[in-house]
N, CA, C and O atoms as CSV, one atom per row, in Angstrom:
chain,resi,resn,atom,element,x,y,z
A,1,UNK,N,N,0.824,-1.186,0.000
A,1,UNK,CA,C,0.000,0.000,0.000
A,1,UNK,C,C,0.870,1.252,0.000
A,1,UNK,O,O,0.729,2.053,-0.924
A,2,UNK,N,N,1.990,1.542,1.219
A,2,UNK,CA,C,2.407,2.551,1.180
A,2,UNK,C,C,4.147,2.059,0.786
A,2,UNK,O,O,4.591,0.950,1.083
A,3,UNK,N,N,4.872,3.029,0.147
A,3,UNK,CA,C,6.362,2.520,-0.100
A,3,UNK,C,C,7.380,3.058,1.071
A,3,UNK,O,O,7.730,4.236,1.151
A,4,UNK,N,N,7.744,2.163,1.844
A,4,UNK,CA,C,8.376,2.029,3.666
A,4,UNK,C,C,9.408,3.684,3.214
A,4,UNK,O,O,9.526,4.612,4.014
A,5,UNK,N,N,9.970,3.681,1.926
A,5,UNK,CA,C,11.187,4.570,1.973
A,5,UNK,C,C,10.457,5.799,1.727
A,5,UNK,O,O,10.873,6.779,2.345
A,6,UNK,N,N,9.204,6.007,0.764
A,6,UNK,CA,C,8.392,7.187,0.736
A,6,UNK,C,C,8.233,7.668,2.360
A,6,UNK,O,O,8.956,8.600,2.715
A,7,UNK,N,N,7.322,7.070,3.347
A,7,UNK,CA,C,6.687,7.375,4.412
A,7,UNK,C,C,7.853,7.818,5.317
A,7,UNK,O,O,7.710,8.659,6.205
A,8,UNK,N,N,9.154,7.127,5.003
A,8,UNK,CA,C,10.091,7.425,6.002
A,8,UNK,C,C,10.761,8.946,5.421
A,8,UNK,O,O,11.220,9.679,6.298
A,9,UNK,N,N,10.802,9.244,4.538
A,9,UNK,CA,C,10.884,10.430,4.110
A,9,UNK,C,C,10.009,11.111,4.208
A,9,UNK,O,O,10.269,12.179,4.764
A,10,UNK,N,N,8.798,10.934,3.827
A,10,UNK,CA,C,8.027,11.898,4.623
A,10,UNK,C,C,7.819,12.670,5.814
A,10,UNK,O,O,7.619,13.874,5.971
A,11,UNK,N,N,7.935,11.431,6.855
A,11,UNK,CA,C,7.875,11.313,8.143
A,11,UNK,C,C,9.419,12.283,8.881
A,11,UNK,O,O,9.339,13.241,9.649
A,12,UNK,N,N,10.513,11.744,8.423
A,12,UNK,CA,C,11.558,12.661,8.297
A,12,UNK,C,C,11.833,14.354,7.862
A,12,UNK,O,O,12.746,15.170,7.984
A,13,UNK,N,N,10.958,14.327,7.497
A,13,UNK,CA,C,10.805,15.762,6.340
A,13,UNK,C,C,9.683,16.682,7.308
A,13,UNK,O,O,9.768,17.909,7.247
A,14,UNK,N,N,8.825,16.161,8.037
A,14,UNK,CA,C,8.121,16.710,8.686
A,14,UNK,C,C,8.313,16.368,10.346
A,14,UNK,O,O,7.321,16.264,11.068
A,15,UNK,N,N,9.538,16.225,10.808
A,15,UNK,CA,C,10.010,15.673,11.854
A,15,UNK,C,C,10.229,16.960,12.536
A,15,UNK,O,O,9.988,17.097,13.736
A,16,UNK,N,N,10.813,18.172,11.577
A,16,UNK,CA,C,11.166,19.524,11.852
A,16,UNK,C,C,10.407,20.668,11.659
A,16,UNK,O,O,9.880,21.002,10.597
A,17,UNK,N,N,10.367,21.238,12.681
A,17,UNK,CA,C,9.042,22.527,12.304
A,17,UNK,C,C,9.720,23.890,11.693
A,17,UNK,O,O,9.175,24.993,11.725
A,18,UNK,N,N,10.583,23.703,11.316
A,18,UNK,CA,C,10.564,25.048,10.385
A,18,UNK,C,C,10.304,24.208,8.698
A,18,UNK,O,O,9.659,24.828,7.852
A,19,UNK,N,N,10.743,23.113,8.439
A,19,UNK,CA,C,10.326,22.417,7.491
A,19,UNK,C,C,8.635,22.500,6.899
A,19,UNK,O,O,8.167,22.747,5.787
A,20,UNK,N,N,7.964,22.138,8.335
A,20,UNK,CA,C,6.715,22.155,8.310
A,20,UNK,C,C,6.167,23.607,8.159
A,20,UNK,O,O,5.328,23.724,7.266
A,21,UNK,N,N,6.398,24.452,8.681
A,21,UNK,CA,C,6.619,25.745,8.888
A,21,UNK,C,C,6.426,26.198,7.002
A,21,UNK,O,O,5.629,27.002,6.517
A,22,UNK,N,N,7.043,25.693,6.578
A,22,UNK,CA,C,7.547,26.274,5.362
A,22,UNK,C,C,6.107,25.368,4.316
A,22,UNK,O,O,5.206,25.886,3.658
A,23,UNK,N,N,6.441,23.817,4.565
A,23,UNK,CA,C,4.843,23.504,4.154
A,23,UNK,C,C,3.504,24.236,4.006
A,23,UNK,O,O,2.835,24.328,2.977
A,24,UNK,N,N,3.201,24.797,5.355
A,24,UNK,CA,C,2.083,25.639,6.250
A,24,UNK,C,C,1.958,26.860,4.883
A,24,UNK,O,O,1.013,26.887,4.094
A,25,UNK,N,N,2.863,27.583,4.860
A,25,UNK,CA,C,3.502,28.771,3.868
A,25,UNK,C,C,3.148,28.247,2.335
A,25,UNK,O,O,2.434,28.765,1.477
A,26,UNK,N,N,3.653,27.445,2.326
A,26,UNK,CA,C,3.308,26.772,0.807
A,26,UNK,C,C,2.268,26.308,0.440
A,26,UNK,O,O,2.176,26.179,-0.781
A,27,UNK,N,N,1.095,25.876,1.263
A,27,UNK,CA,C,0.075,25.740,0.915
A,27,UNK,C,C,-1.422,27.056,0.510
A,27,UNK,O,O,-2.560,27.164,0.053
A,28,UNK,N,N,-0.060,27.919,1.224
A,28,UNK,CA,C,-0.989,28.589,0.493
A,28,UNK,C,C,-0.783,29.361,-0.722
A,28,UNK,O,O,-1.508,30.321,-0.981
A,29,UNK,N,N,0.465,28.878,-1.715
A,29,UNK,CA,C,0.344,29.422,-2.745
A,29,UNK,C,C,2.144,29.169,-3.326
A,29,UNK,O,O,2.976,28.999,-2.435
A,30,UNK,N,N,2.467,29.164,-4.324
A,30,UNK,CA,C,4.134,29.033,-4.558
A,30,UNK,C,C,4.961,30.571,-3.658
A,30,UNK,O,O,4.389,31.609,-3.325
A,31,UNK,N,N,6.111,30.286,-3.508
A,31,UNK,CA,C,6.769,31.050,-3.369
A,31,UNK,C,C,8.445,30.916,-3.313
A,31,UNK,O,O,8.912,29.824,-2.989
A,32,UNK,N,N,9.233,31.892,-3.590
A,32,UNK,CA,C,10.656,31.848,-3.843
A,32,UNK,C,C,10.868,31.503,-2.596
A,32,UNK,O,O,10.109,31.542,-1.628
A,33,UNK,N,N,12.270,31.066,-2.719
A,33,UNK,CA,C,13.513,30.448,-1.503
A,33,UNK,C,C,13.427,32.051,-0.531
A,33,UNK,O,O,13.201,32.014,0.678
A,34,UNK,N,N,13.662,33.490,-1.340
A,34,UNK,CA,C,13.775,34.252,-0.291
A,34,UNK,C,C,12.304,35.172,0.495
A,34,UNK,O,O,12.249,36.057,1.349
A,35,UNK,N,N,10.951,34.208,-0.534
A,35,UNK,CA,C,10.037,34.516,0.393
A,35,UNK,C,C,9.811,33.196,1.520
A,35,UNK,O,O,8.977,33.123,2.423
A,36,UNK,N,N,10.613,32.435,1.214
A,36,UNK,CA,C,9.952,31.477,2.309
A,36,UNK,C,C,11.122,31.697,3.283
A,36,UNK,O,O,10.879,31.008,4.274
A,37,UNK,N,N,12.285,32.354,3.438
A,37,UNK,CA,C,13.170,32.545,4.662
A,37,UNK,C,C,12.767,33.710,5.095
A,37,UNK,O,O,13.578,34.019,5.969
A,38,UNK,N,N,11.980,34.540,4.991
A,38,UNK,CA,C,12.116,35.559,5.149
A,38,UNK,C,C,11.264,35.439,6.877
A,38,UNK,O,O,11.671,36.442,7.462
A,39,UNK,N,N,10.399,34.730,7.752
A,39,UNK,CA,C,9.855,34.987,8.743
A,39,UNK,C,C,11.207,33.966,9.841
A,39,UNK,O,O,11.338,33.950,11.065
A,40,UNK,N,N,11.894,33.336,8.903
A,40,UNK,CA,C,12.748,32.447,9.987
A,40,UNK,C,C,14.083,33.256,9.801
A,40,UNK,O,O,14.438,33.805,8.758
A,41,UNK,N,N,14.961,33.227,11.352
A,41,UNK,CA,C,16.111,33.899,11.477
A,41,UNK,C,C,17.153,32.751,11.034
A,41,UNK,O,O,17.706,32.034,11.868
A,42,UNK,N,N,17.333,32.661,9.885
A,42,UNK,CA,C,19.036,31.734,9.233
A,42,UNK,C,C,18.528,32.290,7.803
A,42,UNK,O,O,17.608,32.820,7.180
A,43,UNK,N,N,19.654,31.836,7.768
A,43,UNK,CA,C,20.386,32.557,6.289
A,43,UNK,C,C,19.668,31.232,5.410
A,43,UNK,O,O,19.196,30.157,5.782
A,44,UNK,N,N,19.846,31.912,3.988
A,44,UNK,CA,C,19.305,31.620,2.802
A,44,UNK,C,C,19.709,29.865,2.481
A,44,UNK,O,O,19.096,28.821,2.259
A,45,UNK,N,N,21.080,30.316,2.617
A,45,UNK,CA,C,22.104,28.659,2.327
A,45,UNK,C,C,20.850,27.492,3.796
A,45,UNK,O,O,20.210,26.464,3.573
A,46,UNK,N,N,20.947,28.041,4.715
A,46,UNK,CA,C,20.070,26.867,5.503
A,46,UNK,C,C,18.757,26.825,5.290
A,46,UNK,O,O,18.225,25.859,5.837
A,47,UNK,N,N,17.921,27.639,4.593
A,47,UNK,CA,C,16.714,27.221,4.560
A,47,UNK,C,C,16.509,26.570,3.388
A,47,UNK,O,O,15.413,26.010,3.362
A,48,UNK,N,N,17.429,26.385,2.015
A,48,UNK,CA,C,17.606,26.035,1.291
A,48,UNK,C,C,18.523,24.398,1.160
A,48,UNK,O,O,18.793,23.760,0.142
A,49,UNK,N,N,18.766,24.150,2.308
A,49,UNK,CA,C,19.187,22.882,3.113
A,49,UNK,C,C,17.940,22.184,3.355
A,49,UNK,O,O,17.537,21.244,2.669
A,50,UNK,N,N,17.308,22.710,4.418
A,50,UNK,CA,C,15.522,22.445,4.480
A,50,UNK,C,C,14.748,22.146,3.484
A,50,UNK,O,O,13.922,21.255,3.681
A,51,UNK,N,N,14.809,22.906,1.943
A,51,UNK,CA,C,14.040,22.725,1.025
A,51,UNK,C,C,14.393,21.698,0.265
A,51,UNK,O,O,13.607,20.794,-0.021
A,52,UNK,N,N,15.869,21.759,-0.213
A,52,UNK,CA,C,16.465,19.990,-0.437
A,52,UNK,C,C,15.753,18.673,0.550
A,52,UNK,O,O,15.400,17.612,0.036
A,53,UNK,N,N,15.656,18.895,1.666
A,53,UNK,CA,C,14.973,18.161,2.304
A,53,UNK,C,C,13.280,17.681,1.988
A,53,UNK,O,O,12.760,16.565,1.994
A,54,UNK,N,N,12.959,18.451,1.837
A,54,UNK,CA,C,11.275,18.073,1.452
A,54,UNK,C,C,11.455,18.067,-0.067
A,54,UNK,O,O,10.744,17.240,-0.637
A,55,UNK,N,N,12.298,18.852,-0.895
A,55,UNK,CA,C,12.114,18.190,-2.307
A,55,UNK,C,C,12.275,16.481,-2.452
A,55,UNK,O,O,11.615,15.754,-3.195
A,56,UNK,N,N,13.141,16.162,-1.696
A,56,UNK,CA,C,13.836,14.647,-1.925
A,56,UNK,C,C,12.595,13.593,-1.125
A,56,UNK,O,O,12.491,12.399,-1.406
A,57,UNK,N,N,11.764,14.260,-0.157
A,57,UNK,CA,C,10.976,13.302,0.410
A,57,UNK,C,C,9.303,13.486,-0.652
A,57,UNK,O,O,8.298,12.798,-0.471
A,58,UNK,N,N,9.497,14.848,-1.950
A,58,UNK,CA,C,8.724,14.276,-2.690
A,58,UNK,C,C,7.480,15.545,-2.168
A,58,UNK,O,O,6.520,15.721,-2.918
A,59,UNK,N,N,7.546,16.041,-1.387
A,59,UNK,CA,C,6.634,16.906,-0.268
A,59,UNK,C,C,6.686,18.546,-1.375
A,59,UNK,O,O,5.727,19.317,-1.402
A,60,UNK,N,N,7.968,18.780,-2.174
A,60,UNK,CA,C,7.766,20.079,-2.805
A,60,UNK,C,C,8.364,20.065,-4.250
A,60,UNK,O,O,9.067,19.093,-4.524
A,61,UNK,N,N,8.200,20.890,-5.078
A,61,UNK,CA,C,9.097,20.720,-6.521
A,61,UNK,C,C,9.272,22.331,-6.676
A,61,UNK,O,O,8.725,23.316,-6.179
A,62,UNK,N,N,10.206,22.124,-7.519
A,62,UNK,CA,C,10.899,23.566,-8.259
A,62,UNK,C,C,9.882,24.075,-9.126
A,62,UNK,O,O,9.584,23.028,-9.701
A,63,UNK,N,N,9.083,25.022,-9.660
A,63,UNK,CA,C,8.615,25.639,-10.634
A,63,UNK,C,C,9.260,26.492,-11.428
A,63,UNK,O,O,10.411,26.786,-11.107
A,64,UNK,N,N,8.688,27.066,-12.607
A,64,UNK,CA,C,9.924,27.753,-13.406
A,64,UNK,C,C,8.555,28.488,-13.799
A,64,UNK,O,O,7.440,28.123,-14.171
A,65,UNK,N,N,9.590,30.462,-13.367
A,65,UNK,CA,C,8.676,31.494,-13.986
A,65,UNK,C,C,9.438,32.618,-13.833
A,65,UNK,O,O,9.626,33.401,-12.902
A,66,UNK,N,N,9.903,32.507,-15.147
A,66,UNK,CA,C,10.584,33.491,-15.934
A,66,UNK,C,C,12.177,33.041,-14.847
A,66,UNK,O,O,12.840,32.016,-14.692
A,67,UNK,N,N,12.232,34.404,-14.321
A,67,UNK,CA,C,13.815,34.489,-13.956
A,67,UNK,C,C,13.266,33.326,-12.500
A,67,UNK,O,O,13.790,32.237,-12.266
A,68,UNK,N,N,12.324,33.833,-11.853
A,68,UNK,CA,C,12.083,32.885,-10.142
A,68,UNK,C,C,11.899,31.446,-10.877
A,68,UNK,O,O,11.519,31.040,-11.975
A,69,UNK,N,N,12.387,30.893,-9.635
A,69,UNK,CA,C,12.361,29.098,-9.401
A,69,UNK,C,C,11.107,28.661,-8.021
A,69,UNK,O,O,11.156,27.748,-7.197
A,70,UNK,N,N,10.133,29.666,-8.220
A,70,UNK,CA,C,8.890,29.458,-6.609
A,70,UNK,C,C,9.080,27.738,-6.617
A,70,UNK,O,O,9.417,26.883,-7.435
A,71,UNK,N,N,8.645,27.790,-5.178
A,71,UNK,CA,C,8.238,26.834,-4.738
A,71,UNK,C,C,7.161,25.936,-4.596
A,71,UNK,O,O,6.467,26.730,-3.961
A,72,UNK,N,N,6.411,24.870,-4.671
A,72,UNK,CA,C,5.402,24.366,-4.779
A,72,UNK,C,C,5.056,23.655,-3.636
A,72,UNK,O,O,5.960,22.935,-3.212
A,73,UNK,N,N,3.976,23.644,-2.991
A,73,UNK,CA,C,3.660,21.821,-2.190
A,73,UNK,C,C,3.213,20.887,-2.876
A,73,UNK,O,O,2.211,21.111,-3.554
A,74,UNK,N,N,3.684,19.878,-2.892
A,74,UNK,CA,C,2.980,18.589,-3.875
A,74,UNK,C,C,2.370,17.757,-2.908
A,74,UNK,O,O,3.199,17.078,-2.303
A,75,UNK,N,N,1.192,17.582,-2.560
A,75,UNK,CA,C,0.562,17.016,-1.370
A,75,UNK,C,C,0.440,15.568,-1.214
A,75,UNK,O,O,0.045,15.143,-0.129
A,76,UNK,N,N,0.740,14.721,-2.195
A,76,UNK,CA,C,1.121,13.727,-2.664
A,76,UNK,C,C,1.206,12.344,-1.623
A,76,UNK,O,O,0.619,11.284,-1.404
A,77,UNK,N,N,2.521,13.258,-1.094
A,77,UNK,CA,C,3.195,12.133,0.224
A,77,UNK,C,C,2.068,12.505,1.490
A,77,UNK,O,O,1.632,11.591,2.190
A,78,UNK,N,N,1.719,13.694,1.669
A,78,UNK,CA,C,1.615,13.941,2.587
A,78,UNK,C,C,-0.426,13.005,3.209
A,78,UNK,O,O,-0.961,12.858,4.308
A,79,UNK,N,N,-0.802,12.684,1.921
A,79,UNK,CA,C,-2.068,11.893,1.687
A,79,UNK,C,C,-1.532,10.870,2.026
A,79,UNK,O,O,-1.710,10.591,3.211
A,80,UNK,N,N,-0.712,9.929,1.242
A,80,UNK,CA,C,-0.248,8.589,1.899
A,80,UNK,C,C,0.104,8.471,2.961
A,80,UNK,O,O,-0.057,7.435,3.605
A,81,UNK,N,N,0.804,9.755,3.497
A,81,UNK,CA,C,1.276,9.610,5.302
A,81,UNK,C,C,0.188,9.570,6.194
A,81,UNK,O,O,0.307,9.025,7.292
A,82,UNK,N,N,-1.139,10.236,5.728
A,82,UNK,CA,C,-2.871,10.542,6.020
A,82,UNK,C,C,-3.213,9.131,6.172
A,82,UNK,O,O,-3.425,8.695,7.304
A,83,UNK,N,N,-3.291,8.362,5.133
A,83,UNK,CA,C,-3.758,7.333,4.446
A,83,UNK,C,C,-3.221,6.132,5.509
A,83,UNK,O,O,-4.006,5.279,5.924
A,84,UNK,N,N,-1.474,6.165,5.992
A,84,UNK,CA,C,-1.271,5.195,6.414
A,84,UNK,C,C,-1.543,4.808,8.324
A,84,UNK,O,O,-1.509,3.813,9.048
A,85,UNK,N,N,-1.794,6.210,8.459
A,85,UNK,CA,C,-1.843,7.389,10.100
A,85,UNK,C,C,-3.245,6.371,10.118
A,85,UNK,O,O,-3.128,5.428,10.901
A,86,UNK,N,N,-4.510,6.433,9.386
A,86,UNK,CA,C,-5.743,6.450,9.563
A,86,UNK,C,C,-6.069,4.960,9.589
A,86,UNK,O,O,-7.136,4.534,10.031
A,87,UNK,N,N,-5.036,4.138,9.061
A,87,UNK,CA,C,-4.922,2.481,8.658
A,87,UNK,C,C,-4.854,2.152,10.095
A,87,UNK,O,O,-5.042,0.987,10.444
A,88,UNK,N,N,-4.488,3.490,11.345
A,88,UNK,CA,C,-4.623,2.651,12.988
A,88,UNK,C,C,-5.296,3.472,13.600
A,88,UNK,O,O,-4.949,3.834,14.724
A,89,UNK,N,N,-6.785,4.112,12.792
A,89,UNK,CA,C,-7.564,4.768,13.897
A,89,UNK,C,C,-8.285,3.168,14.343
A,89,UNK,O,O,-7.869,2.788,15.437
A,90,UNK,N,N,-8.733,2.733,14.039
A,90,UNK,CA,C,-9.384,1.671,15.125
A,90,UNK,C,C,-8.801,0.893,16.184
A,90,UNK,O,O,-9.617,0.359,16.936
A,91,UNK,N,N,-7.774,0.734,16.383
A,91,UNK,CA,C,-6.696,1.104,17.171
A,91,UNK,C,C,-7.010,2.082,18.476
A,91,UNK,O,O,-7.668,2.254,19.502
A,92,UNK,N,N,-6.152,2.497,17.723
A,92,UNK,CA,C,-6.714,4.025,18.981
A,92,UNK,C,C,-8.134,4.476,19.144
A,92,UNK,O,O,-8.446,5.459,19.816
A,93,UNK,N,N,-9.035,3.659,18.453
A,93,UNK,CA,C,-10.694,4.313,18.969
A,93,UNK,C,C,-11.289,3.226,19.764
A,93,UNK,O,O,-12.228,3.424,20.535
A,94,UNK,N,N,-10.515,1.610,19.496
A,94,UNK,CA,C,-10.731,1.040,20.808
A,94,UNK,C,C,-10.076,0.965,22.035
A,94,UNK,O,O,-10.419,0.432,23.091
A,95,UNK,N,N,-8.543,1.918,21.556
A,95,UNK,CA,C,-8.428,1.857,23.084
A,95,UNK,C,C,-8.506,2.659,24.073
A,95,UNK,O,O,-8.139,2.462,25.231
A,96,UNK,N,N,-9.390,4.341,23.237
A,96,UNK,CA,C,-10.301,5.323,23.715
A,96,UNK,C,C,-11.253,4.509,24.489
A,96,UNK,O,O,-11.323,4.544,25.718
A,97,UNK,N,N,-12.175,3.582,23.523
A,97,UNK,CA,C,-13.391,3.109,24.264
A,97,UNK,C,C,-13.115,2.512,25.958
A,97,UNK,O,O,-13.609,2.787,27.052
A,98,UNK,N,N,-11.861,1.390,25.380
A,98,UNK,CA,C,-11.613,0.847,26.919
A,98,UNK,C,C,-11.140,1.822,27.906
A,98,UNK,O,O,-11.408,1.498,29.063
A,99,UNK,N,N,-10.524,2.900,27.768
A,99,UNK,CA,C,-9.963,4.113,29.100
A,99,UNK,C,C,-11.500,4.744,29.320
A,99,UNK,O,O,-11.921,5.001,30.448
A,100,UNK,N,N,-12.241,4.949,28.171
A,100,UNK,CA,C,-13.960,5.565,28.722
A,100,UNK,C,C,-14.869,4.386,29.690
A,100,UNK,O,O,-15.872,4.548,30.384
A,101,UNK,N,N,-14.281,3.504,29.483
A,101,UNK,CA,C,-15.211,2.017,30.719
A,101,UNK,C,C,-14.438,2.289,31.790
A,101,UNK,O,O,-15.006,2.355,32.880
A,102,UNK,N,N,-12.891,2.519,31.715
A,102,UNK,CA,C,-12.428,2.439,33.019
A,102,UNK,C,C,-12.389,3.673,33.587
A,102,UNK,O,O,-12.284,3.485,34.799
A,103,UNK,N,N,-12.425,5.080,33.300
A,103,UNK,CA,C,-12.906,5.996,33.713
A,103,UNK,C,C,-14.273,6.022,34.466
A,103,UNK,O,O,-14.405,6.182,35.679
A,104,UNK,N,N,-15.261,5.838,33.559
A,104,UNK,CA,C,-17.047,5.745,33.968
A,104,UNK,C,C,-16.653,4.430,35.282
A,104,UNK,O,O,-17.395,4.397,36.264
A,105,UNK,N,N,-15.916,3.797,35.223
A,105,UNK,CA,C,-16.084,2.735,35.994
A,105,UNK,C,C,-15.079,3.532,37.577
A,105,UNK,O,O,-15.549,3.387,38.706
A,106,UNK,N,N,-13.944,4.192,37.388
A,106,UNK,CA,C,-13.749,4.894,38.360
A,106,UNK,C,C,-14.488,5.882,39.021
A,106,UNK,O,O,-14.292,6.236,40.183
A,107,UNK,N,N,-15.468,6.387,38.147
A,107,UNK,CA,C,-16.230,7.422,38.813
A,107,UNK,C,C,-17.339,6.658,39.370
A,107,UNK,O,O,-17.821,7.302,40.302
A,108,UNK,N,N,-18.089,5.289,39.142
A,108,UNK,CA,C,-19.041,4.710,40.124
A,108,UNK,C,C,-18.630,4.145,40.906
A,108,UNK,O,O,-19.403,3.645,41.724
A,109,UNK,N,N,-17.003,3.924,41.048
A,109,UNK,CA,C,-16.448,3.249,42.445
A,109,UNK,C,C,-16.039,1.742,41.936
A,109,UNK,O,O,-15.896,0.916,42.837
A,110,UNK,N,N,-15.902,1.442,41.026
A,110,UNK,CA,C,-16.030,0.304,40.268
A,110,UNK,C,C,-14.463,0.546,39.784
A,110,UNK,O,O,-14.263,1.623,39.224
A,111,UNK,N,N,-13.133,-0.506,39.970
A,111,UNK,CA,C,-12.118,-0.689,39.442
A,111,UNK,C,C,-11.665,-1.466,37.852
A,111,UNK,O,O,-11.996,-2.624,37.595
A,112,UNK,N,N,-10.949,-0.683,36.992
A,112,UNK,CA,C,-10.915,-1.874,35.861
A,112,UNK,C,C,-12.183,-1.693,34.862
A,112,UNK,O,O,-13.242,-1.192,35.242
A,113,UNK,N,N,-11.966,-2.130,33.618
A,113,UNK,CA,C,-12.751,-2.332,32.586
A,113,UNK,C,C,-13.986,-3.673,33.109
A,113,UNK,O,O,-13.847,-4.612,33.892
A,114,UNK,N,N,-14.841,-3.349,32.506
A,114,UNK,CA,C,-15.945,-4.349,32.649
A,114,UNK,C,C,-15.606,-5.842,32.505
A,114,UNK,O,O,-14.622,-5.976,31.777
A,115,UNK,N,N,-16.077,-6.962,32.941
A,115,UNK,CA,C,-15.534,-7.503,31.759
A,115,UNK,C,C,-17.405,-8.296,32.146
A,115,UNK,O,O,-18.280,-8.187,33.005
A,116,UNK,N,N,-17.126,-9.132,30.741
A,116,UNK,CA,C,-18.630,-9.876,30.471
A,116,UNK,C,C,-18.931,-10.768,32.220
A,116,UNK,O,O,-18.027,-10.831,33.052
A,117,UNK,N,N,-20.022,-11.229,32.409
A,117,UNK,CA,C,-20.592,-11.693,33.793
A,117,UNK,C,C,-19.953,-13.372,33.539
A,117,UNK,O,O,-19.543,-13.886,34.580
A,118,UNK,N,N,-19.859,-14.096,32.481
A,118,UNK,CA,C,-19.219,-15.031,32.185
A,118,UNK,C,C,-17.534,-15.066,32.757
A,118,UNK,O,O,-17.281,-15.876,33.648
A,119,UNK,N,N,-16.876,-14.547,32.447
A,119,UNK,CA,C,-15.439,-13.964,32.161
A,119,UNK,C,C,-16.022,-13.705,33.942
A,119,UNK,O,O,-16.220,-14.716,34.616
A,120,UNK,N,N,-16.156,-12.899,34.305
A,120,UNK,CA,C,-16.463,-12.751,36.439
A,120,UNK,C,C,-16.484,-14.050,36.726
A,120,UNK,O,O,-15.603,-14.584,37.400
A,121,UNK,N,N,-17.416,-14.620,36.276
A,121,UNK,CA,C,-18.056,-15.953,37.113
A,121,UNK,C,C,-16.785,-16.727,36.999
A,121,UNK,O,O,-16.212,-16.782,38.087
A,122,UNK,N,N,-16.061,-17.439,35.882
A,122,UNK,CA,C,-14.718,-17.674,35.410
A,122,UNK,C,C,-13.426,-17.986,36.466
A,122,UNK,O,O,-12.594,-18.859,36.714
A,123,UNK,N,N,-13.867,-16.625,36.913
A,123,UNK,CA,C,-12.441,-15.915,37.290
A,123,UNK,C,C,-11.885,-16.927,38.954
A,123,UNK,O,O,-10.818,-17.453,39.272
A,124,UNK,N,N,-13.053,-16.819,39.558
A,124,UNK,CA,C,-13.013,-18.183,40.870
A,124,UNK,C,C,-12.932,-19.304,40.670
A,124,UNK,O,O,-12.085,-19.824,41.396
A,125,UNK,N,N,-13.250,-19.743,40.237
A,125,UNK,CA,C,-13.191,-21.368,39.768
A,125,UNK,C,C,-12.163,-21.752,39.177
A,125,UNK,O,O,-12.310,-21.717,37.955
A,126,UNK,N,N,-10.655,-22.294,39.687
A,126,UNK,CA,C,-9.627,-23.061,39.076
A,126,UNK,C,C,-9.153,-24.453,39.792
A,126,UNK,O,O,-8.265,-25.137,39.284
């Protein structure tokens, strides 16, 4: 489904928040290397370190207009990283459900997740 070296580049590429930072910026429209350094304090050569970075994980491309080289987001990776994130919401929405039994169950004085009256009865008898 997803390619292990794509996601890990992805995942890498958005590991850093001025990276992301610069994503955020790019989505809303192209822009040159010296409009996208311009709100972060480093020089041109490092934010242009950064942009090698998300070009190679696939996350941005070069455009060509006239003399500027703007920048693009290519949202691409960033759907499959969506895509592969969402492959373990059920996961995490059952193991929301079980902390909401053992919560509701701490607040009536009741320890522990429920378990079925079978599984209780069970539990004495060995």
């Amino acid at each position: 489904m997803h390619s292990r070296p794509t996601l890990d580049a992805t995942f890498a590429a958005l590991a850093d928040p001025t990276r992301r930072a610069i994503l955020a910026r790019l989505a809303s429209g192209d822009a040159s290397v010296t409009e996208l350094a311009r709100p972060f304090e480093m020089s041109q050569p490092a934010i242009s370190k950064h942009l090698k970075v998300l070009e190679r994980a696939g996350l941005i491309s070069r455009g060509v207009d006239a003399q500027r080289r703007p920048r693009r987001l290519d949202p691409a990776p960033l759907a499959d990283a969506s895509r592969w994130l969402e492959s373990y919401r059920g996961l995490w929405q059952a193991n929301f459900r079980r902390l909401d039994e053992v919560l509701t169950g701490m607040k009536s004085g009741r320890s522990g997740p429920r378990r079925p009256a079978a599984a209780r009865s069970r539990k004495g008898r060995h």
